[in-house]
Backbone bond lengths (Angstrom), bond angles and torsions (degrees), N, CA, C in turn:
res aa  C-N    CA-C-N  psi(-1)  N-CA   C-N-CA  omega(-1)  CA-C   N-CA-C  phi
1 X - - - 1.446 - - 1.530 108.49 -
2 X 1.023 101.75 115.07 2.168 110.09 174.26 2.021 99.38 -74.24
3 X 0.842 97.20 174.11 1.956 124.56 -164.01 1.370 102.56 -151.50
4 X 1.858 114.82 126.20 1.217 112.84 -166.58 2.213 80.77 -127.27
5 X 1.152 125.91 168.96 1.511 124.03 148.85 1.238 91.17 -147.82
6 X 0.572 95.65 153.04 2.097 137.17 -176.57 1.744 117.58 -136.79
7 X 1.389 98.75 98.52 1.406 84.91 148.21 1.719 134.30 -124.52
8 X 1.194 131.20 -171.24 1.006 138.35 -162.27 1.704 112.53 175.13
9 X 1.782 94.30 127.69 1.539 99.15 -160.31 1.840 92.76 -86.24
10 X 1.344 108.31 160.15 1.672 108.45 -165.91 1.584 96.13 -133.40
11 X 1.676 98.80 128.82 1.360 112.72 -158.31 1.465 94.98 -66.10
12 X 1.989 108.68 142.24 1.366 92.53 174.65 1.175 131.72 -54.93
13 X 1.537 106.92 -36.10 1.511 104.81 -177.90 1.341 131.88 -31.66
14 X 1.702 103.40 -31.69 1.523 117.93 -164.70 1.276 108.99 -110.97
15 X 1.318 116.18 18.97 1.435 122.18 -165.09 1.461 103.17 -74.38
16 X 1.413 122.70 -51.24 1.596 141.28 175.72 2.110 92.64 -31.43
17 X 1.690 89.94 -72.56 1.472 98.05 -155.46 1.700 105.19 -57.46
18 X 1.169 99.02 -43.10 1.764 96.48 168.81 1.418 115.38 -36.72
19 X 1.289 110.13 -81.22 1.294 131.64 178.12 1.461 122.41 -20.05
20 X 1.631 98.17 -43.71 1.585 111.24 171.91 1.533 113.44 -78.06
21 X 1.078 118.14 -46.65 1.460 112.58 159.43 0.934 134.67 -38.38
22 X 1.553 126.16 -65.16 1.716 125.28 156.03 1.673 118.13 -27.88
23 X 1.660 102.51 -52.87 1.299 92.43 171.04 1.471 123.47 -61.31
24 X 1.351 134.46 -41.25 1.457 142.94 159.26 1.231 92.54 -27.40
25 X 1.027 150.57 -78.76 1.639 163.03 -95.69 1.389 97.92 -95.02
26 X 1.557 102.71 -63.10 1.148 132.93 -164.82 1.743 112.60 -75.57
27 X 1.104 101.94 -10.30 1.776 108.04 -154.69 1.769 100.28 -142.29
28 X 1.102 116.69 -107.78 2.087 113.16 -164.42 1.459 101.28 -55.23
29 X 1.867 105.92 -44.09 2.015 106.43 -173.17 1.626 102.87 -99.97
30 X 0.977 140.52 60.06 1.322 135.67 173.77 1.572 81.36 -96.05
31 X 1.274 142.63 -75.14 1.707 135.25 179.23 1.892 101.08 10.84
32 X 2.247 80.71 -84.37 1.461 89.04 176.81 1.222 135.26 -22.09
33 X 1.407 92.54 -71.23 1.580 119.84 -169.68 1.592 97.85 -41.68
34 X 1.385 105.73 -67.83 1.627 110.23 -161.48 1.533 104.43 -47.36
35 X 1.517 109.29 -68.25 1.818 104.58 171.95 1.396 116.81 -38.15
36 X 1.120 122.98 -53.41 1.580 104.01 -174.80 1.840 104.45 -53.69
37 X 1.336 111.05 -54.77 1.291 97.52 -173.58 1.235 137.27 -45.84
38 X 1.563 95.88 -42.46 1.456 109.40 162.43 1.279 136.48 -41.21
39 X 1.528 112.88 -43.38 1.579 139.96 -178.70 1.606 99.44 -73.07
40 X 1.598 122.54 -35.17 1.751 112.14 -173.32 1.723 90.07 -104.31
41 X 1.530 122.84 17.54 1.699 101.74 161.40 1.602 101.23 78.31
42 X 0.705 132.32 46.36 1.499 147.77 179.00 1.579 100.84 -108.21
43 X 1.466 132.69 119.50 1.124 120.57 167.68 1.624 108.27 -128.76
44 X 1.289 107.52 29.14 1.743 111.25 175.61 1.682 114.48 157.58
45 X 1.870 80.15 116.90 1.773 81.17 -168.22 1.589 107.01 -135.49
46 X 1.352 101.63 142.69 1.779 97.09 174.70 0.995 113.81 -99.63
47 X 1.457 156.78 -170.86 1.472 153.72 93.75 2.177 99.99 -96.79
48 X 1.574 72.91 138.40 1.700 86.11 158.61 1.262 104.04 -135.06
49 X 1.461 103.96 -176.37 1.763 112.28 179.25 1.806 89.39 -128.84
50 X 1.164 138.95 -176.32 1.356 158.10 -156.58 1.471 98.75 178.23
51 X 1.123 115.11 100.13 1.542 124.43 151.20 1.666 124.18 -62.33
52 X 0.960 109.46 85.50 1.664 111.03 -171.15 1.183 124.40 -104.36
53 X 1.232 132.76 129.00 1.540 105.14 166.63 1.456 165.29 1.80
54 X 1.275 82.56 -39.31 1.861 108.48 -173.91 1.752 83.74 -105.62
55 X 1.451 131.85 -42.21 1.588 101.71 165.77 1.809 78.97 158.99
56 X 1.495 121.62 -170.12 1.291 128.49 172.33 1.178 111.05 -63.18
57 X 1.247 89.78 152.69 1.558 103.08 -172.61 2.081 108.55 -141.10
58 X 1.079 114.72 135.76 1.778 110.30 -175.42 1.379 99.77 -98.85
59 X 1.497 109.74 128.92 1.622 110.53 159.06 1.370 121.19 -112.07
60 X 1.421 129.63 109.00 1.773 101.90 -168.39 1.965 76.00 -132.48
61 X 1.430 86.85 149.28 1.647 140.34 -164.69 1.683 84.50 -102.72
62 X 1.149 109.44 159.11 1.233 119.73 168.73 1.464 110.86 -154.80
63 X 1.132 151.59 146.03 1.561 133.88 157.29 1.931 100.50 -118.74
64 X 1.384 130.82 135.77 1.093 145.79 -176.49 1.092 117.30 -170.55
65 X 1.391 119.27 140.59 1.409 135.09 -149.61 1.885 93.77 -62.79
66 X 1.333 122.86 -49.70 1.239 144.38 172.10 0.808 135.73 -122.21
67 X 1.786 129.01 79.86 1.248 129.48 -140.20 1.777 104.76 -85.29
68 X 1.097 118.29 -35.05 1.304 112.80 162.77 1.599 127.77 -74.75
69 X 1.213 111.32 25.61 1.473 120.19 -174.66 1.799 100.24 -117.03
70 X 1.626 97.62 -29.54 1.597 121.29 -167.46 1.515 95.18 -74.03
71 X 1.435 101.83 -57.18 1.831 106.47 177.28 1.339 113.71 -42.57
72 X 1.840 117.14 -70.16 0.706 109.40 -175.29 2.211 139.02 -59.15
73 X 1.478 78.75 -14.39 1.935 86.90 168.62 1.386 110.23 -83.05
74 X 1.494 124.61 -37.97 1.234 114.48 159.39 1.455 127.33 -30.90
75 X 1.554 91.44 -59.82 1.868 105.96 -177.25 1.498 109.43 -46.03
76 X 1.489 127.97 -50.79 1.627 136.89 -152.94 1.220 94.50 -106.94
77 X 1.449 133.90 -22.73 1.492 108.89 -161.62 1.853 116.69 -71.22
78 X 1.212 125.67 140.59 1.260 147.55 -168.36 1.942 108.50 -94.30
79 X 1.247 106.89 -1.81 1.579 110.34 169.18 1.366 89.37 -71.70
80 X 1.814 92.48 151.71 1.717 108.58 177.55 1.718 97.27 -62.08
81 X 1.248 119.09 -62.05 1.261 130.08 -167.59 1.594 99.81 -14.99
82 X 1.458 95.86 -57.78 1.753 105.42 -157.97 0.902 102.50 -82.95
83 X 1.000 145.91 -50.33 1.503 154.30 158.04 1.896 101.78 -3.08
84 X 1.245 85.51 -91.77 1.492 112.40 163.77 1.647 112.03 -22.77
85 X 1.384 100.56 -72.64 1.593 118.11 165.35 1.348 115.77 -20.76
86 X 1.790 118.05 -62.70 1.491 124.57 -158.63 1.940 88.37 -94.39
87 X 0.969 132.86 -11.95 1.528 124.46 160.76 1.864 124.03 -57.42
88 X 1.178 83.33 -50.40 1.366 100.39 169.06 1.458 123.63 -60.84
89 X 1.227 129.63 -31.84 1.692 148.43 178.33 1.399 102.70 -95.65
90 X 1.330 113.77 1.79 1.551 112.76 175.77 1.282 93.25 -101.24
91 X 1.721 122.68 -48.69 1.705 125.43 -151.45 1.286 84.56 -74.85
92 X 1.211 121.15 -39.02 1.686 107.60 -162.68 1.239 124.97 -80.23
93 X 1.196 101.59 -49.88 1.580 113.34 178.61 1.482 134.70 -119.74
94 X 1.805 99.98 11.71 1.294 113.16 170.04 1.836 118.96 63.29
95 X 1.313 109.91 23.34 1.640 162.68 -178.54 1.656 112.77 -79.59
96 X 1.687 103.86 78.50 0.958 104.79 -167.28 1.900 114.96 -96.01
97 X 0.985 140.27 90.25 1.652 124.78 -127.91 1.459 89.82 -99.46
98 X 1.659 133.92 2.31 1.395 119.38 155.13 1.768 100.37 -90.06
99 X 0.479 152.60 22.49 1.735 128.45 148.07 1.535 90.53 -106.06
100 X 1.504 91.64 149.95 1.501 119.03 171.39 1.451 111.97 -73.58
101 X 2.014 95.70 125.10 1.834 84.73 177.73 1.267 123.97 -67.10
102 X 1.676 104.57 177.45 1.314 117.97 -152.92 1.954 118.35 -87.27
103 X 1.625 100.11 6.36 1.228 129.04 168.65 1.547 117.60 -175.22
104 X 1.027 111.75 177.25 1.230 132.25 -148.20 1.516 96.01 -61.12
105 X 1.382 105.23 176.26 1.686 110.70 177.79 1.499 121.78 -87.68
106 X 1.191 136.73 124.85 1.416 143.92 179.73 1.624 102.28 -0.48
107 X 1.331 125.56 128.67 1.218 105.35 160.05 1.826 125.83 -118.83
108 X 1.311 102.89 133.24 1.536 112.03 -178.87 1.196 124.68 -50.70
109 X 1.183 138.18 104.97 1.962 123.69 169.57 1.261 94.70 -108.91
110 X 1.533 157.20 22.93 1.203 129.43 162.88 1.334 99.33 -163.11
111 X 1.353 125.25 100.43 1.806 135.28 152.85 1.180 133.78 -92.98
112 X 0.991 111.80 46.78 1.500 122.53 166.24 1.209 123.52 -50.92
113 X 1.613 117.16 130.73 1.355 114.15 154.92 1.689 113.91 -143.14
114 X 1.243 134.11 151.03 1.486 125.72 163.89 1.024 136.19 -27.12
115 X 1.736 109.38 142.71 2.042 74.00 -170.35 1.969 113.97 -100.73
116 X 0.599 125.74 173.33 1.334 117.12 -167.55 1.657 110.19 -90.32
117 X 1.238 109.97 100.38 1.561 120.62 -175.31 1.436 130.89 -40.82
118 X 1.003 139.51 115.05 1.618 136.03 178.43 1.864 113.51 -29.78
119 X 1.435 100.03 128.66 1.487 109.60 178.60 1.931 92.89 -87.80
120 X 1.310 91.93 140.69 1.844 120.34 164.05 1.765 95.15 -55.62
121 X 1.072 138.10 128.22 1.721 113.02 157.77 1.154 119.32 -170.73
């Protein structure tokens, strides 16, 4: 499984409407949410916020077999969900996920995880 993070600082203005969304996400449309993820191969995702100085900021983690395969179904897919989905990354953050970004993709220097201990058996 590959690991993508993304962040992106979120204008205050829109911080409210964000905010309510995550909760949507998380709460009445998690259904949604989960199926779409499911459908772009997503098998574990965070969002955080970072209160920073300069103002909020979104960090979301993703884990997917092909995280640039995940983006790109996001970008084209024709389910309302997503549809809906890439509207929302437009109102907020002016996040257009059919044009190609403006550099390269996040890059990883450290994936660590535990290692999984020997079973007795």
């Amino acid at each position: 499984m590959s690991m993508i993070m993304i962040s992106m600082p979120i204008p205050p203005e829109k911080y409210a409407e964000w905010r309510e969304a995550m909760e949507e996400f998380a709460g009445a449309r998690r259904d949604e949410y989960t199926a779409a993820r499911a459908r772009q191969g997503v098998t574990r995702q965070g969002v955080f916020v970072d209160h920073t100085p300069d103002g909020p900021r979104e960090i979301m983690v993703m884990e997917a077999e092909d995280p640039g395969w995940t983006l790109e179904l996001m970008a084209t897919s024709q389910e309302p969900f997503d549809v809906e989905f890439r509207e929302f990354l437009m109102n907020i953050y002016g996040l257009d996920l059919s044009e190609p970004p403006a550099g390269p993709m996040p890059e990883v220097v450290l994936d660590w995880c535990a290692p999984v201990p020997a079973r007795d058996g």
